[in-house]
SEFIMAR-523687 format. One record per residue: chain; residue number from 0; x, y, z of N, C-alpha, C, CB in turn. Coordinates in Angstrom, 1 decimal, decimal comma, padded with zeros to 4 digits, always signed. Glycine has a CB too. Example, Ala and Ser with C-alpha at 12.3 -4.5 7.8 and 13.67 -1.06 7.14 Angstrom:
<pts>
PT   c     k       nu       nv       nw      cau      cav      caw       cu       cv       cw      cbu      cbv      cbw
PT   A     0   +013,2   -005,7   +007,8   +012,3   -004,5   +007,8   +013,2   -003,3   +007,8   +011,3   -004,5   +009,0
PT   A     1   +012,8   -002,2   +007,1   +013,7   -001,1   +007,1   +012,9   +000,0   +007,9   +014,1   -000,6   +005,7
</pts>
This chain:
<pts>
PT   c     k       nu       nv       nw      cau      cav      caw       cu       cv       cw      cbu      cbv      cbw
PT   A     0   +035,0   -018,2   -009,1   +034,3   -017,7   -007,9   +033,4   -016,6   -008,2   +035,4   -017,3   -006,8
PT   A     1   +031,7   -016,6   -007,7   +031,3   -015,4   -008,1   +031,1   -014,1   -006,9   +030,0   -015,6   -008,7
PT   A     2   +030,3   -013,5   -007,3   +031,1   -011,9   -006,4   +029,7   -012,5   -005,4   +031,1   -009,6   -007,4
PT   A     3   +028,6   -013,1   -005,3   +027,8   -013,3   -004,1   +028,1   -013,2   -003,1   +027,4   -014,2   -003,9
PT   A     4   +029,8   -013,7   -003,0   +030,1   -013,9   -000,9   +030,5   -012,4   -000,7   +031,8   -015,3   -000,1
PT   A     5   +030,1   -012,3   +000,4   +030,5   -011,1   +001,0   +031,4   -011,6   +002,7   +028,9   -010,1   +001,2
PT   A     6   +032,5   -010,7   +002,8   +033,6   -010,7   +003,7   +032,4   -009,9   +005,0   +035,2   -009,7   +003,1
PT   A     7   +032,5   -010,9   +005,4   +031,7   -010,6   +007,0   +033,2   -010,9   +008,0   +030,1   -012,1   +007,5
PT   A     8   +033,7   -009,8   +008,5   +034,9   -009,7   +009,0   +036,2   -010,5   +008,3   +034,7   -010,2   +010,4
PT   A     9   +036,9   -010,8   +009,1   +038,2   -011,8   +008,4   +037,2   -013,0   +008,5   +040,0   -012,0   +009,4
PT   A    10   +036,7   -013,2   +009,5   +036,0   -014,5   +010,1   +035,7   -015,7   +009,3   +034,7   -014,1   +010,7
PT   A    11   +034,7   -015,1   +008,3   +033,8   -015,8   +008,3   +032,9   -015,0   +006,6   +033,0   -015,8   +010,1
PT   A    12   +032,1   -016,2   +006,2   +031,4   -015,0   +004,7   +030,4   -015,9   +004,9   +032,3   -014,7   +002,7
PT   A    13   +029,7   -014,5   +004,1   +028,1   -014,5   +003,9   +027,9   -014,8   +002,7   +027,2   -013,3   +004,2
PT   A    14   +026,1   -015,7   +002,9   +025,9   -015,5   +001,6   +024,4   -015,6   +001,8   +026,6   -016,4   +000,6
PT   A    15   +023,8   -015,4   +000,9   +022,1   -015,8   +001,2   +021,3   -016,7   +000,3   +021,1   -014,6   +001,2
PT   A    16   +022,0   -017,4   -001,0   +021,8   -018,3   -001,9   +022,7   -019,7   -001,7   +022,2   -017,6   -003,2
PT   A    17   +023,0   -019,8   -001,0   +023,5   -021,4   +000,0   +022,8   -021,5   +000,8   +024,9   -021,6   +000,9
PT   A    18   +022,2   -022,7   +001,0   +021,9   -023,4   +002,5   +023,1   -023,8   +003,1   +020,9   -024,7   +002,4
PT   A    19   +023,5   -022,9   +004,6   +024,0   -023,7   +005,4   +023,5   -023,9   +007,1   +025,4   -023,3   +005,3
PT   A    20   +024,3   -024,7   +007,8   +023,5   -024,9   +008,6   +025,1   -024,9   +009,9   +022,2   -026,5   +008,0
PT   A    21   +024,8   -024,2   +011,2   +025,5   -024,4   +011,9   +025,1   -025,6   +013,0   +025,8   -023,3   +012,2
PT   A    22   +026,0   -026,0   +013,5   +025,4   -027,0   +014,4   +026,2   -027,1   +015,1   +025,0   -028,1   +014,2
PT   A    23   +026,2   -026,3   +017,2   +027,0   -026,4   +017,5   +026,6   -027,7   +019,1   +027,4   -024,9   +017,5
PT   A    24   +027,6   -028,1   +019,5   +027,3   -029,1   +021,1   +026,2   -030,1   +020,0   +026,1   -028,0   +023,1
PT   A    25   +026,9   -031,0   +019,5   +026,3   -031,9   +018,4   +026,9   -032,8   +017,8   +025,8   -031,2   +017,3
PT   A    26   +026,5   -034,3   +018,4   +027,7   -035,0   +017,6   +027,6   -035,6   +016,2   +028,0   -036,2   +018,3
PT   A    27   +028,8   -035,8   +015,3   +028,7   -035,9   +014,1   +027,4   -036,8   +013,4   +029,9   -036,3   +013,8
PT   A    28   +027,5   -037,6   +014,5   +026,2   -038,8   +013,5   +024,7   -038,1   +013,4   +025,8   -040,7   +014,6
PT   A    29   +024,5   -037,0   +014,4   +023,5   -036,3   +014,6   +023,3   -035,2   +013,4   +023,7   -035,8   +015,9
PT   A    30   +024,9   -034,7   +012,9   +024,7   -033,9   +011,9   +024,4   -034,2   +010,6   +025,6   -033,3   +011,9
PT   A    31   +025,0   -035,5   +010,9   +025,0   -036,0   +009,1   +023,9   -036,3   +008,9   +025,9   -037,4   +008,6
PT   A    32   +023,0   -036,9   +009,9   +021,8   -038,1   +010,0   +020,9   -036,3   +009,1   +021,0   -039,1   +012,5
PT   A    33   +021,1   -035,3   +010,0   +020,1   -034,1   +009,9   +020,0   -033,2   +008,1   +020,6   -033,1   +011,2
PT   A    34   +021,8   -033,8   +007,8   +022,7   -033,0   +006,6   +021,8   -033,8   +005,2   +025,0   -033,6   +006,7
PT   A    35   +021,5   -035,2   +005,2   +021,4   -035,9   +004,1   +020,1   -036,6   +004,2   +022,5   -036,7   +004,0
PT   A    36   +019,2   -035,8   +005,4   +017,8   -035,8   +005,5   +016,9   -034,8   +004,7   +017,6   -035,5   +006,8
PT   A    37   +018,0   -033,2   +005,3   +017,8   -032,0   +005,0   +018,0   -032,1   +002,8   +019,1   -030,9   +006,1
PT   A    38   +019,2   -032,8   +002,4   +019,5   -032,7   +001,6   +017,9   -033,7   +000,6   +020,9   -033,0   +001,9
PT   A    39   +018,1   -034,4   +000,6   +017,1   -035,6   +000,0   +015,7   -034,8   +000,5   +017,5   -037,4   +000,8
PT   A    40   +015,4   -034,3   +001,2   +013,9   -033,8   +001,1   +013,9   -032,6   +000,6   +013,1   -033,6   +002,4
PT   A    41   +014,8   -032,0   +000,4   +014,5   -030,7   -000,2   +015,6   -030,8   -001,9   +015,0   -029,1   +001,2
PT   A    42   +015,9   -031,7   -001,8   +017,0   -032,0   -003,0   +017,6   -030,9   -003,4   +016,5   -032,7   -004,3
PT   A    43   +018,9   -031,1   -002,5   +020,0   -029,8   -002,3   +021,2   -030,4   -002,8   +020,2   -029,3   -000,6
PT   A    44   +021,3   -031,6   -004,0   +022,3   -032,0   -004,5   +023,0   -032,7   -003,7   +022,8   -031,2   -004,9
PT   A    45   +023,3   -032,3   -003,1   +024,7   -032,3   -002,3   +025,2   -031,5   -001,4   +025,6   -032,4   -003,0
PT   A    46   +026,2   -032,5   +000,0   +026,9   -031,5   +001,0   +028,3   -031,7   +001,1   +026,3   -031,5   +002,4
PT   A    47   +028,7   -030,5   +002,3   +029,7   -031,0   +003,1   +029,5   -030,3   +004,5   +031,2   -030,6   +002,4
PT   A    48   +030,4   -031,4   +005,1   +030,4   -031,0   +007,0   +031,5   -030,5   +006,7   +030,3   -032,3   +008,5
PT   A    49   +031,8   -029,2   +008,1   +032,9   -028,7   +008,8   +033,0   -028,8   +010,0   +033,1   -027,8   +008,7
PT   A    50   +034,1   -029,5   +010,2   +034,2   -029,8   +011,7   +035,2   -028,3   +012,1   +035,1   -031,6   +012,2
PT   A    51   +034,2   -027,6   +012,8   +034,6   -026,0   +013,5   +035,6   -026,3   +015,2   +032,6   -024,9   +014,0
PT   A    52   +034,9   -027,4   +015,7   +035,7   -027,5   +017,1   +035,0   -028,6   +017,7   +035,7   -026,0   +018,1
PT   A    53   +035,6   -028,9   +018,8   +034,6   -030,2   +019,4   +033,6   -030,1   +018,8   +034,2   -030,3   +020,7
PT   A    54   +032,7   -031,2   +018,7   +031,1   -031,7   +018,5   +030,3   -030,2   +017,9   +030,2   -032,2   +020,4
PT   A    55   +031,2   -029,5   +017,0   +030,7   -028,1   +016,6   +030,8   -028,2   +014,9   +031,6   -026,6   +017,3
PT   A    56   +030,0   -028,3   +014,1   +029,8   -028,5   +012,7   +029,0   -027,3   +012,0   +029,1   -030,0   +012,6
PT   A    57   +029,6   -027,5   +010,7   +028,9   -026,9   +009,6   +028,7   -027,5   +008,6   +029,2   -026,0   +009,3
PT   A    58   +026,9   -027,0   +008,0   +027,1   -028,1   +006,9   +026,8   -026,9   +005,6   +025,8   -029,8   +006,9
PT   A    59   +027,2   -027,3   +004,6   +027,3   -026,5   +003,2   +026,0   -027,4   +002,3   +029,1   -026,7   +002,3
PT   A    60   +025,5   -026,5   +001,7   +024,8   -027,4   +000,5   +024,8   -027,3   -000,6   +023,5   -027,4   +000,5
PT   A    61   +024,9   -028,1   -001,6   +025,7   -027,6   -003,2   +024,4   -026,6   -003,7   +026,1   -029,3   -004,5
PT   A    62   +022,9   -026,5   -004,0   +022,5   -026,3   -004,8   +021,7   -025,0   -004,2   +022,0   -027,4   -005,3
PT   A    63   +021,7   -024,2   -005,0   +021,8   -022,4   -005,1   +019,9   -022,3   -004,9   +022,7   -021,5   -007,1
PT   A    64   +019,7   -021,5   -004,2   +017,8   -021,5   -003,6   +018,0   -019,6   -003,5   +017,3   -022,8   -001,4
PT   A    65   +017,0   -019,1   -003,8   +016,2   -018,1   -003,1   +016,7   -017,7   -001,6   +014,8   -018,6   -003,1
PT   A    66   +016,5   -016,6   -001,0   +016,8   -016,4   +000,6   +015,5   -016,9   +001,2   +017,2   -014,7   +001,1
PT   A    67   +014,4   -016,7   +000,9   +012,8   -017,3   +001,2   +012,6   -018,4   +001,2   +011,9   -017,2   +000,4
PT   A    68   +013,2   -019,8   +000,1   +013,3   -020,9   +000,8   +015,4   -021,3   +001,1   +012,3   -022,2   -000,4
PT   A    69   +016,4   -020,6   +001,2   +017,2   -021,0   +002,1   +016,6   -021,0   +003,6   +018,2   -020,3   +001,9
PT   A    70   +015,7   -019,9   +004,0   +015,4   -019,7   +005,3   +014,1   -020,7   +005,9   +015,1   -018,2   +005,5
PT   A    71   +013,6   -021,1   +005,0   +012,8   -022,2   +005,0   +012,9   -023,2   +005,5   +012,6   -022,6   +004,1
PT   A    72   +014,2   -024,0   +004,3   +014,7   -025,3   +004,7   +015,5   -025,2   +006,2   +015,7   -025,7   +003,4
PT   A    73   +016,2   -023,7   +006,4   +016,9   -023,7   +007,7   +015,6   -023,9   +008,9   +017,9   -022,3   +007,8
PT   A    74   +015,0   -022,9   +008,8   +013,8   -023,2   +010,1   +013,1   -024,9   +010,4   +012,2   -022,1   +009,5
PT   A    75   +012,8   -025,4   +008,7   +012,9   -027,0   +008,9   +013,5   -027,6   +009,5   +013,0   -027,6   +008,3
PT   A    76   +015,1   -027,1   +009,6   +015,6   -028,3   +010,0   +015,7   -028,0   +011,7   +017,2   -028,7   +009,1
PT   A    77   +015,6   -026,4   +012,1   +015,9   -025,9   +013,6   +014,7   -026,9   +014,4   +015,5   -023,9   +013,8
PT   A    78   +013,6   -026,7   +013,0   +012,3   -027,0   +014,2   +012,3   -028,5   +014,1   +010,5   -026,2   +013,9
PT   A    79   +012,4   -029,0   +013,4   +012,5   -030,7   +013,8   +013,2   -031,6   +014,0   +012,3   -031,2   +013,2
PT   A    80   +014,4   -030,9   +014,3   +015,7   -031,4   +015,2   +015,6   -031,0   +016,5   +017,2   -030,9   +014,6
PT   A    81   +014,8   -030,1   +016,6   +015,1   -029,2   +018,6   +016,1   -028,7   +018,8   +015,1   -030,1   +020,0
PT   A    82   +016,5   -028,5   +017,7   +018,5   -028,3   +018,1   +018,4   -026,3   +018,7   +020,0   -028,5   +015,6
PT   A    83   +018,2   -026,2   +020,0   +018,4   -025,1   +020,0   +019,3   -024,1   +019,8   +018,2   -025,1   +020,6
PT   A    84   +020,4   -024,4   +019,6   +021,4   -023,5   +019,0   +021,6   -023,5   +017,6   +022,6   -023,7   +019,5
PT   A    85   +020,5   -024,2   +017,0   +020,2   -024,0   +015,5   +019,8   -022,9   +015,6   +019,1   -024,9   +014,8
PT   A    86   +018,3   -023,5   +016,5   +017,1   -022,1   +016,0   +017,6   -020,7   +016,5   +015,2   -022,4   +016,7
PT   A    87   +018,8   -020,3   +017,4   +019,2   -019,6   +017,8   +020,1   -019,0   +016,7   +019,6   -020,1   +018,8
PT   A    88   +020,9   -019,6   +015,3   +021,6   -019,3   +014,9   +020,4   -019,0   +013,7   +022,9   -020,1   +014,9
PT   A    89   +019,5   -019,6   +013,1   +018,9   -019,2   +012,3   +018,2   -017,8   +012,7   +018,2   -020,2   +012,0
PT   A    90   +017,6   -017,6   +013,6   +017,0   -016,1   +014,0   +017,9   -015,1   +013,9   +016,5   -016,0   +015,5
PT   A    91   +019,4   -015,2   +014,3   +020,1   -014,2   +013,9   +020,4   -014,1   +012,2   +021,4   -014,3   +014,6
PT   A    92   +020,3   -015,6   +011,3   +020,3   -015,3   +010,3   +019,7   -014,4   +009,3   +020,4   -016,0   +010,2
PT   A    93   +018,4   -014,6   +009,7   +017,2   -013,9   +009,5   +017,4   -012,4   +010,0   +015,9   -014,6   +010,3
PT   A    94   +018,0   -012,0   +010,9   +017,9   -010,8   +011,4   +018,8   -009,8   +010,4   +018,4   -010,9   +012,9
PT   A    95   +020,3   -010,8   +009,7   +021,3   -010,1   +009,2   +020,8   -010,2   +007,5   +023,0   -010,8   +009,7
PT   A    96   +019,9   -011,3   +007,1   +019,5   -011,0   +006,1   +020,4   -011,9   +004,9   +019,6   -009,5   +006,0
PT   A    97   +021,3   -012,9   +005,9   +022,6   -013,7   +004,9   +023,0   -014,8   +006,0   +024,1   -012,6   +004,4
PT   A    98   +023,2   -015,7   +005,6   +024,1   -016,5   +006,5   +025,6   -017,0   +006,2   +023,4   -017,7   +006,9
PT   A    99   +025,5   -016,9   +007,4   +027,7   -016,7   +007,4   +028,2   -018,0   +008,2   +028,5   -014,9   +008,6
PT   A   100   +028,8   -018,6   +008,0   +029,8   -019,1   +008,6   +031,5   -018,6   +009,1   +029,8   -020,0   +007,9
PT   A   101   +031,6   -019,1   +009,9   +033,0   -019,4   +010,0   +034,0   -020,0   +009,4   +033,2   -019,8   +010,8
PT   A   102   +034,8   -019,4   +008,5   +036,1   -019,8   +007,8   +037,9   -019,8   +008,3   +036,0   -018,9   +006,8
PT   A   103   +037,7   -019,1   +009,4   +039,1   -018,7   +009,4   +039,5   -019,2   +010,9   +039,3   -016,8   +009,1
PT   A   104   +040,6   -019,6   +011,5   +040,7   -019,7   +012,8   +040,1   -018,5   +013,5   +042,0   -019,9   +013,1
PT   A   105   +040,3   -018,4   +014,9   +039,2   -018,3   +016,0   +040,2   -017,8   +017,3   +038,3   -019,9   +016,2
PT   A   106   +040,5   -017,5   +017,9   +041,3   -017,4   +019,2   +041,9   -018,5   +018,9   +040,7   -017,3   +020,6
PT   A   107   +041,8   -019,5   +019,9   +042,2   -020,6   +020,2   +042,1   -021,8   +019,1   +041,6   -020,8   +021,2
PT   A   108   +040,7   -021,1   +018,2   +040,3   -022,8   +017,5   +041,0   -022,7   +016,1   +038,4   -023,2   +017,2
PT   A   109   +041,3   -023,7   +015,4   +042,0   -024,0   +014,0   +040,2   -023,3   +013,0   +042,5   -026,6   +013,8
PT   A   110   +041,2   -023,3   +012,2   +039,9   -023,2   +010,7   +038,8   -024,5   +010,6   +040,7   -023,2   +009,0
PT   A   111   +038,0   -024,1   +010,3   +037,1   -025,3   +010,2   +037,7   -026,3   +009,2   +035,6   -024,8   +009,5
PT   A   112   +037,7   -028,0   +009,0   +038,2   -028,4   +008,4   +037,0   -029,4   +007,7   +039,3   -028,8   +009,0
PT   A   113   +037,0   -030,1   +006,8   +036,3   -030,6   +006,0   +036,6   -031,8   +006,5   +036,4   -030,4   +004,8
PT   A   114   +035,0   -032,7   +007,1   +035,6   -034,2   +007,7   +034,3   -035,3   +007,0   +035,8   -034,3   +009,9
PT   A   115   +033,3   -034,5   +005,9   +032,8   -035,3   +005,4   +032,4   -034,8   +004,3   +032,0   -035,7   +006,1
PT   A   116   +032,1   -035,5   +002,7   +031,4   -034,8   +001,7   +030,0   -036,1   +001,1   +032,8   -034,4   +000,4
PT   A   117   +029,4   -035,3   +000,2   +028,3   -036,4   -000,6   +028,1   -035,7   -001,0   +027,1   -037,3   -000,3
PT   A   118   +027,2   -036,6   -002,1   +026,6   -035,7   -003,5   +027,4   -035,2   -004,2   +025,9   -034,7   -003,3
PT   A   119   +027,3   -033,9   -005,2   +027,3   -033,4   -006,0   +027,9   -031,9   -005,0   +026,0   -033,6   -006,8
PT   A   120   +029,4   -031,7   -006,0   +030,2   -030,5   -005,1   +030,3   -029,3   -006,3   +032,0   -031,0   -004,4
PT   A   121   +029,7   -029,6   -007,5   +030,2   -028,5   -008,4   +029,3   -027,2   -008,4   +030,3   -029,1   -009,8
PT   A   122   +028,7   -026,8   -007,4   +027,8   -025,2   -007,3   +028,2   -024,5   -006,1   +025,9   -025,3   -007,1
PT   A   123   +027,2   -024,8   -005,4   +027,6   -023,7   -004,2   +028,2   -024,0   -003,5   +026,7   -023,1   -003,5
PT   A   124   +029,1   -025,6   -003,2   +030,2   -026,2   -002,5   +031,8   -025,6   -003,2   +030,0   -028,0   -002,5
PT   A   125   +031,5   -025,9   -004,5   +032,5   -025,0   -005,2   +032,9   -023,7   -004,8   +032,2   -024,8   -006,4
PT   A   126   +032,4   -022,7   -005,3   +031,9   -021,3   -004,5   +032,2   -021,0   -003,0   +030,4   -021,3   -004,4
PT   A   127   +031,8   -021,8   -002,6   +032,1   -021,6   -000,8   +033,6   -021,8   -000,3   +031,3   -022,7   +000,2
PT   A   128   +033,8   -023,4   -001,4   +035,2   -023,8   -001,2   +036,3   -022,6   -001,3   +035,6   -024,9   -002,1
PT   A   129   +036,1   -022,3   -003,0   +036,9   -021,0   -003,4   +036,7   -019,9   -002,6   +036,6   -020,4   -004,8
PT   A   130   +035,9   -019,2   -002,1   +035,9   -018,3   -001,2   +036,6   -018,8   +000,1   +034,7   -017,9   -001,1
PT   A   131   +036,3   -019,8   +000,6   +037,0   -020,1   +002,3   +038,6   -020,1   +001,8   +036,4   -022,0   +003,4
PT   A   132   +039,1   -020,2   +000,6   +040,7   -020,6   +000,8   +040,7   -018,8   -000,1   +041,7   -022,6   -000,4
PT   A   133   +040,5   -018,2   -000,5   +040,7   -016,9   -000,6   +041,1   -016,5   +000,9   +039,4   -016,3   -001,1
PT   A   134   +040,4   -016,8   +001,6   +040,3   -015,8   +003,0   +041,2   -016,6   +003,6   +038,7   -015,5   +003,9
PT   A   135   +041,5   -017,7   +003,6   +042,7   -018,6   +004,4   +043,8   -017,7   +003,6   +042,6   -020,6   +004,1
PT   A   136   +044,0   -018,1   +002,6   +044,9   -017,0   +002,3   +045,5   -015,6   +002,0   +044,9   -017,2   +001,9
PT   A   137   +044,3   -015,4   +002,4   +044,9   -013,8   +002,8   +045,3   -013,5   +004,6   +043,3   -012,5   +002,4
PT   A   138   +044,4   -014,3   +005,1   +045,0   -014,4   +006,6   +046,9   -015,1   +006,7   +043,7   -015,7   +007,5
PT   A   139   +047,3   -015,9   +006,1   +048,2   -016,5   +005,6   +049,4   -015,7   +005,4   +047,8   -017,1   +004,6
PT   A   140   +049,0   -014,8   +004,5   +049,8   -013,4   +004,4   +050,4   -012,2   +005,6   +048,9   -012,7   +003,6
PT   A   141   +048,9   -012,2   +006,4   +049,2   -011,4   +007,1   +050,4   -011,5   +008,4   +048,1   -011,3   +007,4
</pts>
C-alpha cells in the first residue's frame, strides 16, 4: 500500500492520482455504460463499481494520472453524461484539491461493496482496495 491515501475522516480517503467517479440516483447500466466509456477513451486500464446504496455507485480506475488530467477525465465524464450530481461532486472535488470516496458504513448504510470489476486491477484498484480494508478494519476494532 503507498502512503498517497490520506484518511479523510473514518469515512472515506482521498486521493488525487486515481480517477474516481461518484455517481449518485443512477442506475447500474448507466454507470457501467459511462465506467468503460470513460475507461477505453482515456485508457484507464481498468475498473471497479461500488455499489454505496440504492442506485448510488462508485467507480475506481486502475491507472495512476496527474490531478490535471484526473480532473479532466472527471469534468468529461460530468459534462457528457448531464449527470448532475456528478458535476456537483466534481466541483467539490476540485475545491478540496483530492477526491474521496466513501469507504466505511454510513448511519444507516452498509460499506460500499464491490458488484462489478474489468480490466486490469493491479495499480490504483490495488491501492484503493488495500486502503478501504485498512479502514474497514480499524472501524472493526472499534
Amino acid at each position: 500500500m503507498t502512503e498517497k491515501w490520506n484518511l479523510n475522516s473514518i469515512l472515506g480517503c482521498t486521493d488525487d492520482e486515481t480517477v474516481m467517479l461518484d455517481f449518485d440516483n443512477t442506475p447500474f447500466k448507466t454507470v457501467r455504460y459511462w465506467a468503460l466509456r470513460t475507461m477505453r477513451w482515456h485508457k484507464l486500464e481498468g475498473f471497479i463499481i461500488l455499489k454505496s446504496s440504492k442506485d448510488n455507485y462508485h467507480v475506481v480506475f486502475n491507472k495512476s494520472v496527474l490531478w490535471t488530467e484526473n480532473m479532466r477525465i472527471v469534468a468529461w465524464v460530468s459534462l457528457l453524461s448531464h449527470n448532475s450530481k456528478l458535476q456537483k461532486w466534481f466541483v467539490m472535488q476540485c475545491i478540496k484539491k483530492g477526491s474521496t470516496l466513501r469507504v466505511s458504513p454510513k448511519r444507516k448504510k452498509f460499506s460500499p461493496r464491490i458488484v462489478y470489476l474489468y480490466g486490469k486491477q493491479d495499480r490504483e484498484i490495488r491501492s484503493f482496495l488495500a486502503y478501504r480494508n485498512l479502514i474497514k478494519n480499524i472501524i472493526g476494532k472499534l
